[in-house]
C-alpha positions as CSV (number, residue, x, y, z in Angstrom):
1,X,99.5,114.3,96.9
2,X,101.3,115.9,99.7
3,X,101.2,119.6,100.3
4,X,104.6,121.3,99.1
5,X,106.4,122.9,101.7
6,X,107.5,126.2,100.3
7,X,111.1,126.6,100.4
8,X,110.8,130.2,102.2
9,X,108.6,129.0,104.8
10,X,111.4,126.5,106.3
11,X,114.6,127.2,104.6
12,X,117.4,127.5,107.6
13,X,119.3,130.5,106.3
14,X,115.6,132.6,106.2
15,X,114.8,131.1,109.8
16,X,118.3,132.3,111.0
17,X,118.2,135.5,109.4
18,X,114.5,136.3,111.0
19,X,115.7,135.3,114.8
20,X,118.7,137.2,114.1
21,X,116.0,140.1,113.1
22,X,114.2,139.2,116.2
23,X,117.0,139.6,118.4
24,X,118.4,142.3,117.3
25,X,115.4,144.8,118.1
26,X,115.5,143.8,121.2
27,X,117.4,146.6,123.6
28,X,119.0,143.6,125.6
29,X,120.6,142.2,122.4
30,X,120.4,145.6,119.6
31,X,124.4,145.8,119.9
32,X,125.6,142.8,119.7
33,X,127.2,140.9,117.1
34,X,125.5,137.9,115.6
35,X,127.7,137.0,113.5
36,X,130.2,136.3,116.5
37,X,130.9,132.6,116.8
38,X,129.0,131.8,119.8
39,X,126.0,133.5,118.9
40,X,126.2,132.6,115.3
41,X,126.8,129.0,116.7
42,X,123.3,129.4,119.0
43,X,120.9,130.9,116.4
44,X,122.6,127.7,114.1
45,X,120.8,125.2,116.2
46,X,117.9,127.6,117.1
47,X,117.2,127.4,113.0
48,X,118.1,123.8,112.8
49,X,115.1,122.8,115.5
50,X,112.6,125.0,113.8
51,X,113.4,123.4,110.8
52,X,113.1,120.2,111.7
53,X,109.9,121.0,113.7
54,X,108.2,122.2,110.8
55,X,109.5,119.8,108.5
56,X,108.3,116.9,111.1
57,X,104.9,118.5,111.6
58,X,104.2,119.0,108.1
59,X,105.0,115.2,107.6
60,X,103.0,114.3,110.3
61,X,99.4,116.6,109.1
62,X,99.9,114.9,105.4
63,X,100.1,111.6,107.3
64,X,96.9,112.4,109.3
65,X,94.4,112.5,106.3
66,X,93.6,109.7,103.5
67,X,94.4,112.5,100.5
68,X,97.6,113.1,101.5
69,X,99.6,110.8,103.4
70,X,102.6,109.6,101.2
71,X,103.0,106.1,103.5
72,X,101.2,103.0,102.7
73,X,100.5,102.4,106.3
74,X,98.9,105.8,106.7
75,X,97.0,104.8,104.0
76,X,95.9,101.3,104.9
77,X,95.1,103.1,108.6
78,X,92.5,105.2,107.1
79,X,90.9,102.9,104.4
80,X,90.6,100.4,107.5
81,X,88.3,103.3,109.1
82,X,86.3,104.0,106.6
83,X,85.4,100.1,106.7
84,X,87.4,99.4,103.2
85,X,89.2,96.2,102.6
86,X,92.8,96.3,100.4
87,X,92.8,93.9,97.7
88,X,96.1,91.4,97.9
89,X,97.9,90.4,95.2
90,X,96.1,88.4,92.8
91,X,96.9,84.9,91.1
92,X,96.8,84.3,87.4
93,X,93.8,81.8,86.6
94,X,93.6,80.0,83.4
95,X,91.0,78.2,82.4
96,X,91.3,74.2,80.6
97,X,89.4,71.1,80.3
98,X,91.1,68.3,82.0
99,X,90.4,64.3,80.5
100,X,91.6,61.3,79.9
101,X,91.0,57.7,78.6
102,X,90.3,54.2,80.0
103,X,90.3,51.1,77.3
104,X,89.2,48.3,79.5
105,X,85.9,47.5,79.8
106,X,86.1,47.1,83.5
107,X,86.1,50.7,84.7
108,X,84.4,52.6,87.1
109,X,81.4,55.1,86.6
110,X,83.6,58.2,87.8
111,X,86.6,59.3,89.0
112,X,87.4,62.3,91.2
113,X,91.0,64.2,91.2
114,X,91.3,66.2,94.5
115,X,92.1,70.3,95.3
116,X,95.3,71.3,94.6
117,X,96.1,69.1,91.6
118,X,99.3,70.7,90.6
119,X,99.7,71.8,87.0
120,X,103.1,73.1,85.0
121,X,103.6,76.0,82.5
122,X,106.4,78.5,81.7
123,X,106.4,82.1,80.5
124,X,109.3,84.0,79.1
125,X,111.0,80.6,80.6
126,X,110.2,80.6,83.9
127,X,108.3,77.8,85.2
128,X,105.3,78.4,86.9
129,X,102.5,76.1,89.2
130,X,99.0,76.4,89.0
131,X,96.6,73.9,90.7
132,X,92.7,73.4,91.5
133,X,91.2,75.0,94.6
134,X,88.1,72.2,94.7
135,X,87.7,68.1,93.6
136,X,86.4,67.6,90.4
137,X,84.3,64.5,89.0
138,X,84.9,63.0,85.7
139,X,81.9,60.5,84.5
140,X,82.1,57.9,81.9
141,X,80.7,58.9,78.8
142,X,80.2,54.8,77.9
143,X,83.0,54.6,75.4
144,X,85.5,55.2,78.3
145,X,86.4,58.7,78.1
146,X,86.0,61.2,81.2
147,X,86.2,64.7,81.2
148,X,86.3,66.6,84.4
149,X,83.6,68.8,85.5
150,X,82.3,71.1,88.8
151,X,79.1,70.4,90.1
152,X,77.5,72.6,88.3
153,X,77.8,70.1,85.0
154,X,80.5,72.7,83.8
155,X,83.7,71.6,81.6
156,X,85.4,74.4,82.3
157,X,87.8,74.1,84.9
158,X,89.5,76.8,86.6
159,X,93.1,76.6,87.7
160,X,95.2,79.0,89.8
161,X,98.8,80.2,90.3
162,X,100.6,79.7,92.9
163,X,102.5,77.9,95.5
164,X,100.3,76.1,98.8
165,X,101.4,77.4,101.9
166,X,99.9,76.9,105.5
167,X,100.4,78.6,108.9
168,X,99.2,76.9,111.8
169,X,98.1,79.3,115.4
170,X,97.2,77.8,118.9
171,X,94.5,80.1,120.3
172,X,95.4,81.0,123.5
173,X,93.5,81.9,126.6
174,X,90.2,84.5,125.9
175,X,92.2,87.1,128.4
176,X,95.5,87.1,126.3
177,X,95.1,89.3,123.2
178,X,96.8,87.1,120.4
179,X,97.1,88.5,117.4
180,X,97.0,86.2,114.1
181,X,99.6,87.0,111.3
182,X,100.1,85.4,108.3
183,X,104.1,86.5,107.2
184,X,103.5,86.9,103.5
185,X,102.8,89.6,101.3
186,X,102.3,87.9,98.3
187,X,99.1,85.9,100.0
188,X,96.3,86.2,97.2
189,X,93.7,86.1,100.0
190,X,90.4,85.0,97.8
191,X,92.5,81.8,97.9
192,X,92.6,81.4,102.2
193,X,90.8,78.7,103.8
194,X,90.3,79.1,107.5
195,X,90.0,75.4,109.5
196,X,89.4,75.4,113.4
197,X,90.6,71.7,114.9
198,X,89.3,71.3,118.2
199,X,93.0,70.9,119.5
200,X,96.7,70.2,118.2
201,X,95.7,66.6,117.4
202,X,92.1,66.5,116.6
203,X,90.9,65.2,113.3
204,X,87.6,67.0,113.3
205,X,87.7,70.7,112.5
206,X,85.4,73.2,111.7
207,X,85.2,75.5,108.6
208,X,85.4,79.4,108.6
209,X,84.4,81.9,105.6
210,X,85.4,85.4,105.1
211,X,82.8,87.7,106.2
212,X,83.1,89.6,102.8
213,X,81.4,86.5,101.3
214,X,78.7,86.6,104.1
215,X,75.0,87.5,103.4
216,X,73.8,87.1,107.0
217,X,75.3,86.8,110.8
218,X,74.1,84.8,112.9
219,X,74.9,83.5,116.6
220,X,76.6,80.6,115.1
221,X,78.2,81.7,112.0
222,X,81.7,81.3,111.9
223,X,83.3,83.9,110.1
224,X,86.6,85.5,110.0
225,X,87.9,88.8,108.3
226,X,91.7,89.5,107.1
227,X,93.1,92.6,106.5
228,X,96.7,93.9,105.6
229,X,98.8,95.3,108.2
230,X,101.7,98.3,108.3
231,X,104.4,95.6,107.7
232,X,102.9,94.0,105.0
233,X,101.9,91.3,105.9
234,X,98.4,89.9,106.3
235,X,96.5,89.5,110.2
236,X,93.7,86.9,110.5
237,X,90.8,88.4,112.6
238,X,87.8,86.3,114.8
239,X,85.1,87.5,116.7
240,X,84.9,88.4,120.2
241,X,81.8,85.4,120.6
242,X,79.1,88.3,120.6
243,X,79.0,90.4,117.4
244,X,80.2,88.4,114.7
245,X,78.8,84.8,115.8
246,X,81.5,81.7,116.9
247,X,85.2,82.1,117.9
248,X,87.9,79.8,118.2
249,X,88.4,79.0,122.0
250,X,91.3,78.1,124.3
251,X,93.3,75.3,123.0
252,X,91.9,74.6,119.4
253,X,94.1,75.0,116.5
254,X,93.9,77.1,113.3
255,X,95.0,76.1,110.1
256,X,95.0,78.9,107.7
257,X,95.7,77.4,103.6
258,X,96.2,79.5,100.5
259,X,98.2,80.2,97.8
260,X,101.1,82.5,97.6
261,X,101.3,84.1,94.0
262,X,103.6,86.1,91.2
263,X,100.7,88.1,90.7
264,X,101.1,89.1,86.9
265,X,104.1,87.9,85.9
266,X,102.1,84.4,85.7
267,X,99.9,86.1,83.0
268,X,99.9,84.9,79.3
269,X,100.3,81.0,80.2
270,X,99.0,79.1,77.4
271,X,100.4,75.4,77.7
272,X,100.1,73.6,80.8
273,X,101.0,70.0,81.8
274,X,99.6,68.1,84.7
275,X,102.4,66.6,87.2
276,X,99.3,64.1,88.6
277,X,98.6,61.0,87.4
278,X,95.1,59.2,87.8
279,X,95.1,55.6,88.8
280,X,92.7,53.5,88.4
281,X,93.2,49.6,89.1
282,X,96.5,50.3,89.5
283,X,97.1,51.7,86.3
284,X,98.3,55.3,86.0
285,X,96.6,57.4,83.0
286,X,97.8,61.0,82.0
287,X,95.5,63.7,82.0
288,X,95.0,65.8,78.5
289,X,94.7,69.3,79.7
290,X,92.9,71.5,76.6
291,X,93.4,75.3,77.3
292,X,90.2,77.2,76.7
293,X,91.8,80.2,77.8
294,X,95.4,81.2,78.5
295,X,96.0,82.6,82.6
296,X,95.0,86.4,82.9
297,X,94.3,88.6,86.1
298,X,97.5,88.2,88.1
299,X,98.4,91.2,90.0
300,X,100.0,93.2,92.7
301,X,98.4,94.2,95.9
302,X,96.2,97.2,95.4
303,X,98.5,100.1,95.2
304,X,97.9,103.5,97.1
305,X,96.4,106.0,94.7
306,X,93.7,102.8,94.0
307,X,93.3,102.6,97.8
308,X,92.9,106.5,97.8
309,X,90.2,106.5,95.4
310,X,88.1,103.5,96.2
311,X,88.5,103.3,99.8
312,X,86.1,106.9,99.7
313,X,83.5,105.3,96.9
314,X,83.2,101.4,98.9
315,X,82.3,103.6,102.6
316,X,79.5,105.3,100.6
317,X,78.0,102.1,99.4
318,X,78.1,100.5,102.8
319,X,78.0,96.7,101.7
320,X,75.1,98.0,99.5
321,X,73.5,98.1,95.9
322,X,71.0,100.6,96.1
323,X,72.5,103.6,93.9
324,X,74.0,103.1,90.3
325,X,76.9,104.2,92.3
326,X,76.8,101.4,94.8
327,X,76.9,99.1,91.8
328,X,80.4,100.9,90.8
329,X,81.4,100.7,94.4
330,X,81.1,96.8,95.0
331,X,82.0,95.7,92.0
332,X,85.6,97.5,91.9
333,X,86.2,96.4,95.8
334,X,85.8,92.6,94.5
335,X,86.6,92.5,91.3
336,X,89.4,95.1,90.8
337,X,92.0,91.9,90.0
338,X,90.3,91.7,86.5
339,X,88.3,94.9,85.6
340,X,89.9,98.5,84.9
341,X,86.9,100.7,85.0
342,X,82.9,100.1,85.7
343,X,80.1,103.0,85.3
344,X,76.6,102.3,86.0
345,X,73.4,103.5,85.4
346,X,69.8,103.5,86.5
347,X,67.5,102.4,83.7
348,X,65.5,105.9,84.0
349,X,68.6,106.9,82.4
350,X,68.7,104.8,79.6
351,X,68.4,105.6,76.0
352,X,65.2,104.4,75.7
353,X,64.2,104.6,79.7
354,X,63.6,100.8,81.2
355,X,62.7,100.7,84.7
356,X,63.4,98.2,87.0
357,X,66.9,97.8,85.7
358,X,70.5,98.8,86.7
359,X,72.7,99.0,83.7
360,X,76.6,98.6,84.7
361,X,78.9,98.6,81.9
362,X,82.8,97.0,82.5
363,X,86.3,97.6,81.0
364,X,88.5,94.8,81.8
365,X,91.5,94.4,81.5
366,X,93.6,94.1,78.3
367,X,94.5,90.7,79.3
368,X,91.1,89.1,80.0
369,X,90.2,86.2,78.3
370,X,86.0,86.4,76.9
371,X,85.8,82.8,79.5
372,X,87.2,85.1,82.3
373,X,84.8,88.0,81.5
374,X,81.6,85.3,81.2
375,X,82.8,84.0,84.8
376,X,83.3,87.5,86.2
377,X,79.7,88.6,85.1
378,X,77.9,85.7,86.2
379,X,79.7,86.3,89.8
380,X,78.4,89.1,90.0
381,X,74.9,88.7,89.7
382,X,75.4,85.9,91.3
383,X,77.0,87.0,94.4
384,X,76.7,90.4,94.6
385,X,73.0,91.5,92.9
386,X,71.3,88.3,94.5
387,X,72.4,89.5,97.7
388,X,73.4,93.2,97.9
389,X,70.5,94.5,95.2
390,X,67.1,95.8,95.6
391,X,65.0,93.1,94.8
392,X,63.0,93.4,91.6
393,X,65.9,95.5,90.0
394,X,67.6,93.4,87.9
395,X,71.5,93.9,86.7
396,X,71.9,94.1,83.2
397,X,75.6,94.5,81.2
398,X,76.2,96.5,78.3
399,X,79.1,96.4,76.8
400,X,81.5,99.7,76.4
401,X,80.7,101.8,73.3
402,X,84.1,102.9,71.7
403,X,84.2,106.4,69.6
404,X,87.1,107.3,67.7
405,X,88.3,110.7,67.2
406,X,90.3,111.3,64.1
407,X,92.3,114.6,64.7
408,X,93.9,116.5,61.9
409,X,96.6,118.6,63.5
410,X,98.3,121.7,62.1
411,X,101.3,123.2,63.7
412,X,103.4,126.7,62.8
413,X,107.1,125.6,63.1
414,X,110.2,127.5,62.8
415,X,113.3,125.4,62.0
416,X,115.2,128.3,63.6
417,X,114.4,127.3,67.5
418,X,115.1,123.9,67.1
419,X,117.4,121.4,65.6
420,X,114.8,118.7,64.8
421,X,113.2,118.8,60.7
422,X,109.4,119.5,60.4
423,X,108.4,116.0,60.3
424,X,110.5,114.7,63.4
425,X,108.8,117.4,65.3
426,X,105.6,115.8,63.6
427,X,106.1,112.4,64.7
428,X,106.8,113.9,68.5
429,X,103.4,115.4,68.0
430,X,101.7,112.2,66.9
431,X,103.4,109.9,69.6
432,X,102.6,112.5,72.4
433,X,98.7,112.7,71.2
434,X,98.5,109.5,70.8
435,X,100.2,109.3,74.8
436,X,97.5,111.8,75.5
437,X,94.6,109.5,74.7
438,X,95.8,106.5,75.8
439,X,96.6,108.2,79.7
440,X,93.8,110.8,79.8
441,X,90.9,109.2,77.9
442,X,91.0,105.6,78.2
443,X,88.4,105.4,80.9
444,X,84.4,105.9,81.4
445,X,83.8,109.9,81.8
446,X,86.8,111.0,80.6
447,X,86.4,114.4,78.1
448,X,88.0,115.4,75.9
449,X,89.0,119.5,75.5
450,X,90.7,120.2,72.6
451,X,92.4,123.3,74.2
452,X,94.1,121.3,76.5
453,X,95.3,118.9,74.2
454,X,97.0,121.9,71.8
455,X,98.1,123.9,75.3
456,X,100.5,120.5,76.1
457,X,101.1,120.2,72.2
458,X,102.6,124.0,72.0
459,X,105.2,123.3,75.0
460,X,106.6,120.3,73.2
461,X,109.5,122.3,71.5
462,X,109.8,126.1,71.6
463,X,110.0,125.7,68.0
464,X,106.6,124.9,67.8
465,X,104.8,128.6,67.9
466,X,101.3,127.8,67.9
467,X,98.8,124.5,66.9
468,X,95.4,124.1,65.8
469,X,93.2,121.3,65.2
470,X,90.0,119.9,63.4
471,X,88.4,116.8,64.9
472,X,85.7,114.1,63.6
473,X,84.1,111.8,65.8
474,X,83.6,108.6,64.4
475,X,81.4,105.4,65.0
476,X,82.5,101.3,63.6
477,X,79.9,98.9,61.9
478,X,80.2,95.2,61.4
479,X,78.7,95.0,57.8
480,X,76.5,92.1,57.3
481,X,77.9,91.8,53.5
482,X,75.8,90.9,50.8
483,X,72.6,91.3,51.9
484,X,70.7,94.5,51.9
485,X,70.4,95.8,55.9
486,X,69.7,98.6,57.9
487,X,71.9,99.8,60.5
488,X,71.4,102.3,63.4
489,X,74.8,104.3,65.2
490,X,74.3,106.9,68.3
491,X,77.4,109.2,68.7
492,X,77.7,110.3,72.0
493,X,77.6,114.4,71.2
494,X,75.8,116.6,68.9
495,X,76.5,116.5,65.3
496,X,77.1,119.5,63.1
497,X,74.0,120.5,61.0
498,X,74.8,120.2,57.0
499,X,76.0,123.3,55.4
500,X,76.2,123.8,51.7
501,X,80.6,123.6,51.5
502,X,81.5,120.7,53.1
503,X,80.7,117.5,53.8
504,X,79.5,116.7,57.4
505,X,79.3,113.1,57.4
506,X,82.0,110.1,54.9
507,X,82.7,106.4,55.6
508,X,85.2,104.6,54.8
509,X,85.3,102.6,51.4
510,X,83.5,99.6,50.0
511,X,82.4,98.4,46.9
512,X,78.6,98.4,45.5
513,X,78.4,96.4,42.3
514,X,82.1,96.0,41.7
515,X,82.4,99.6,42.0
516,X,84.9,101.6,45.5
517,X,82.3,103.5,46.7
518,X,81.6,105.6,50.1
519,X,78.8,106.8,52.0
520,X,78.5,111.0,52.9
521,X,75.6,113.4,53.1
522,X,74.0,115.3,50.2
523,X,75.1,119.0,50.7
524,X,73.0,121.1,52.8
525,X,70.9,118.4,53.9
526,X,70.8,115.2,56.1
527,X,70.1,112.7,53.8
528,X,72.9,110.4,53.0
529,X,74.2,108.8,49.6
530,X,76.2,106.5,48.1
531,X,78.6,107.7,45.3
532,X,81.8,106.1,43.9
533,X,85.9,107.8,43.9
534,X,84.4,110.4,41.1
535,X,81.7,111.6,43.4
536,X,78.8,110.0,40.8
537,X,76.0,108.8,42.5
538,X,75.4,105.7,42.6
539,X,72.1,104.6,45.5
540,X,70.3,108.3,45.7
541,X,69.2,107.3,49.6
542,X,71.1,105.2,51.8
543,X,69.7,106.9,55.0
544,X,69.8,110.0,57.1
545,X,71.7,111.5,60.0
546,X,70.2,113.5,63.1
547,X,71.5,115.7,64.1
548,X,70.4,116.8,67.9
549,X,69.8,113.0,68.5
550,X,73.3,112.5,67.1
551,X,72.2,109.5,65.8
552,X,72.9,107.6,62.2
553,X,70.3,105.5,60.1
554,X,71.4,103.8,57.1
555,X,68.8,101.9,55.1
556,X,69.0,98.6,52.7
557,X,73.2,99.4,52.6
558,X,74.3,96.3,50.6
559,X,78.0,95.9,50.5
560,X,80.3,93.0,48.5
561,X,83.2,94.1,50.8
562,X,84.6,97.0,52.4
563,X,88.4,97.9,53.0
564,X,89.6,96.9,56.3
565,X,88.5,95.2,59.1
566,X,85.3,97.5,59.7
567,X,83.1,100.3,58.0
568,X,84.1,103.5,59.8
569,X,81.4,106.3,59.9
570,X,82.8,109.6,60.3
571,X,80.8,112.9,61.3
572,X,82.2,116.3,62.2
573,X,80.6,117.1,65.7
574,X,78.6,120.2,66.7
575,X,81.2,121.3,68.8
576,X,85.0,120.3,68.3
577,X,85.9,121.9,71.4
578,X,84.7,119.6,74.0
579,X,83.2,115.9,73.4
580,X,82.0,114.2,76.4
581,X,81.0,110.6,76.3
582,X,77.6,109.5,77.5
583,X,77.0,106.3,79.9
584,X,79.3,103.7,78.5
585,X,81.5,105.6,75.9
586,X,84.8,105.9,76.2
587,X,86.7,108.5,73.5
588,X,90.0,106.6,71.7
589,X,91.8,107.6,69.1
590,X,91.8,106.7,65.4
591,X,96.0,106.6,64.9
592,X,95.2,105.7,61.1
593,X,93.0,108.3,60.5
594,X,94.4,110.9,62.7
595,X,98.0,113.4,60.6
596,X,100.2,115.8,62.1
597,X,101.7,118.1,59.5
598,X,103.9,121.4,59.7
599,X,103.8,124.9,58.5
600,X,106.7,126.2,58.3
601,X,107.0,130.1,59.8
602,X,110.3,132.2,60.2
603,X,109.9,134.6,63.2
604,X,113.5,136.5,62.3
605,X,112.5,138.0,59.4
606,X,114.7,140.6,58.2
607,X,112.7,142.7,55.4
608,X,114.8,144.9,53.3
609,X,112.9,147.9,52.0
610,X,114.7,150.0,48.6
């Protein structure tokens, strides 16, 4: 953020008063009167220019460094030097299979439907367009059904939002400097196709791809680069002819095609019509559209704290995937449209060590269909590790590891200092923790300190005097039921040792031979049982815990159901001060599991002494 100007430092009345200082221990001007309206009316615009000055000069030294400027073209200036490239807004894509039907026996072997088939949805009722970006093929299966596919053989077809727009540029002469803009800013610019016609009225044209997607240059390649400028919109670059292979030359024409997009508001589509027909013979035939998955990934243009912080990480890399870093680096320039958070690791690291592997683990995006997350994954070993990557290191995903906290939260209220009740006050609390996790700890490496949490707690309400809280962390199971199996859990932290009061380690409740049981640890020891609501014991040894490893085994556990959706295995960690997530972990809390109550405490007390 920008550096605070401190109010003493340029108010106008303290700039006055110290030139009036100034002046007056001076001999020429020690017995005059300042406050005289000429002389009053001079140091008035002497103070007015040295505020402005300093108020102009401060502006302009935030503006000069990528940390602080407050201006998105400040911004864009120095992300453009450290070599990074803005994302654009992004279109919602959906993915469907596309078919339809011919009855006569006289049909042909395949059928193609061409890019930019148009297709029609609505959300929240407005009407949206999304259409292909390639041709497709549809073969007959023999009994006159065809069902479209790429040429990869996949069903799968992906459709974009959007609206087709094109801008058309006549290069001019190689001494004019001609600047190529494209006047939109809601371009999505993975979507731009670059064609060079030999002139205004030639048919034959050559293609162009974005250098981004480029693994080699050559003296030939013909590549162009885009980048947003201070305006907003977006400015179509070439080479000179020398460093970056082919330009256009004097008197061809360039077509630039792509879609313009509502970014995110085009997310959520679920039911789409086609406005195309096929015709076959003369015969028009509706195609079926089947959505595998409804639209996701429409967004904005990257916005300036994301530039802030990736524009410093992508520099690093330098169109590289050497460091588990560099992995984190390229896959958030490229694929920031669908993914919230990436951390990687070299397989050294690993829990057990595997060499010869990069581990990178991804958070998409809450609206990110499992199709979408396949198609993002394959892209990137596809187009990134195949090209970027050491060779012999191969990229392997791991999913992200949640751990729930379940926080029991104590407070010392006095009814006195506010006007709320004890459990209003409470259900503040709970809403502002559960705020807490959701904006501080929803994201790889994030901690979490208790003694933050309670500081923000305690300024809540002045009526809350003072907070404390006790915290489990807390691992989920997917019971195969039924059948006796043994499970394994790794907690991110160290685990208490077993003491001979409490219980370090519970689950959640099943039932073992028609009877509500639970799993915890014997007391005083490691070993873990299974007893029913009395506390009898019912299965002696269900497993251990360990816990330095912070791991959980549980043996032959054979379960006829459990309440809930999953078996929740709760442990009280070594330390409930700090709990820091390893690799892929990322802390969230259990809202279920997880009370605020009150304690009431009157601070005027009056005691009366006889």
């Amino acid at each position: 953020m920008a550096t605070s100007i401190k109010s003493s430092d340029l108010d106008f009345n303290n700039i006055k008063s110290r030139l009036k200082t100034y002046l007056q221990a001076s001999e020429e001007f020690s017995d005059y009167d300042f406050e005289a309206s000429g002389l009053s009316n001079i140091l008035d615009v002497l103070a007015y220019n040295t505020h402005l000055n300093g108020l102009i000069a401060n502006f302009a030294i935030n503006e000069s460094f990528l940390g602080t400027a407050q201006l998105r073209s400040s911004v864009l200036s120095h992300a453009e030097v450290l070599g990074y490239n803005t994302r654009s807004a992004t279109a919602a894509r959906a993915s469907v299979n596309l078919s339809f039907t011919i009855s006569s026996a006289n049909r042909p072997a395949s059928v193609d439907i061409p890019a930019y088939t148009e297709f029609t949805t609505s959300v929240d009722g407005i009407n949206y367009t999304f259409m292909t970006l390639e041709p497709y093929t549809a073969f007959d299966d023999g009994n006159g059904v065809y069902v479209f596919e790429d040429t990869s053989g996949n069903q799968e077809i992906s459709i974009v939002e959007g609206s087709l727009k094109t801008k058309s540029f006549l290069v001019a002469d190689a001494d004019e400097k001609q600047v190529y803009v494209i006047p939109d800013e809601t371009i999505d610019t993975s979507t731009l196709s670059v064609k060079v016609y030999d002139s205004p009225s030639s048919l034959t044209f050559s293609s162009y791809s974005d250098i981004n997607k480029a693994i080699r240059v050559t003296q030939s390649s013909q590549l162009f680069s885009i980048k947003e400028v201070p305006n907003g919109y977006y400015e179509l670059i070439f080479s000179d002819g020398t460093t970056l292979g082919n330009r256009p030359v004097a008197g061809n024409k360039i077509i630039a095609q792509y879609l313009s997009t509502s970014g995110s508001s085009a997310n959520a589509a679920d039911n789409f019509t086609t406005a195309n027909s096929i015709t076959v013979d003369g015969v028009d035939y509706t195609i079926a559209v089947s959505v595998v998955s409804e639209s996701a990934g429409g967004s904005a243009k990257e916005g300036i704290e994301s530039i802030r912080a990736n524009a410093p990480i992508a520099f690093a890399s330098q169109q590289r995937m050497v460091t588990a870093e560099d992995y984190k680096a390229q896959i958030l320039n490229n694929y920031s449209a669908y993914i919230k958070d990436v951390i990687s690791w070299g397989g050294n690291d690993n829990d057990p060590p595997i060499y010869g592997r990069v581990y990178v683990s991804l958070q998409f995006k809450d609206d990110i269909s499992t199709a979408v997350q396949r198609s993002v994954k394959n892209d990137i070993i596809d187009n990134l590790s195949a090209n970027l990557a050491i060779m012999s290191i191969d990229t392997v995903f791991s999913d992200p590891v949640f751990t729930y906290l379940e926080t029991t939260t104590t407070f010392n209220f006095d009814p006195n200092l506010s006007d709320k009740t004890g459990q209003s006050v409470s259900a503040d609390i709970k809403n502002y923790i559960e705020s807490y996790f959701s904006r501080s700890l929803s994201s790889f490496n994030s901690a979490f300190r208790r003694s933050n949490l309670l500081a923000e707690i305690d300024d809540i309400s002045p009526a809350i005097l003072n907070s404390r809280m006790s915290v489990k962390i807390q691992q989920r199971l997917n019971l195969t039921l039924g059948t006796a199996t043994n499970y394994a859990l790794n907690y991110p932290v160290r685990l208490a040792d077993p003491d001979d009061v409490n219980y370090i380690l519970t689950s959640s409740r099943g039932v073992y031979n028609g009877i509500s049981c639970f799993i915890r640890n014997k007391l005083n020891s490691t070993s873990l049982e299974l007893v029913d609501i009395a506390n009898n014991v019912l299965v002696d040894n269900v497993g251990e815990y360990v816990p330095a490893a912070g791991r959980v085994n549980i043996v032959a556990l054979n379960l006829e159901s459990i309440v809930g959706d999953t078996f929740k295995i709760s442990v009280k960690p070594a330390n409930e001060s700090t709990i820091k997530p390893l690799r892929n972990y990322i802390i969230s809390l259990d809202r279920q599991l997880s009370t605020v109550s009150p304690v009431t405490d009157y601070q005027n007390t009056v005691i009366s002494l006889t």
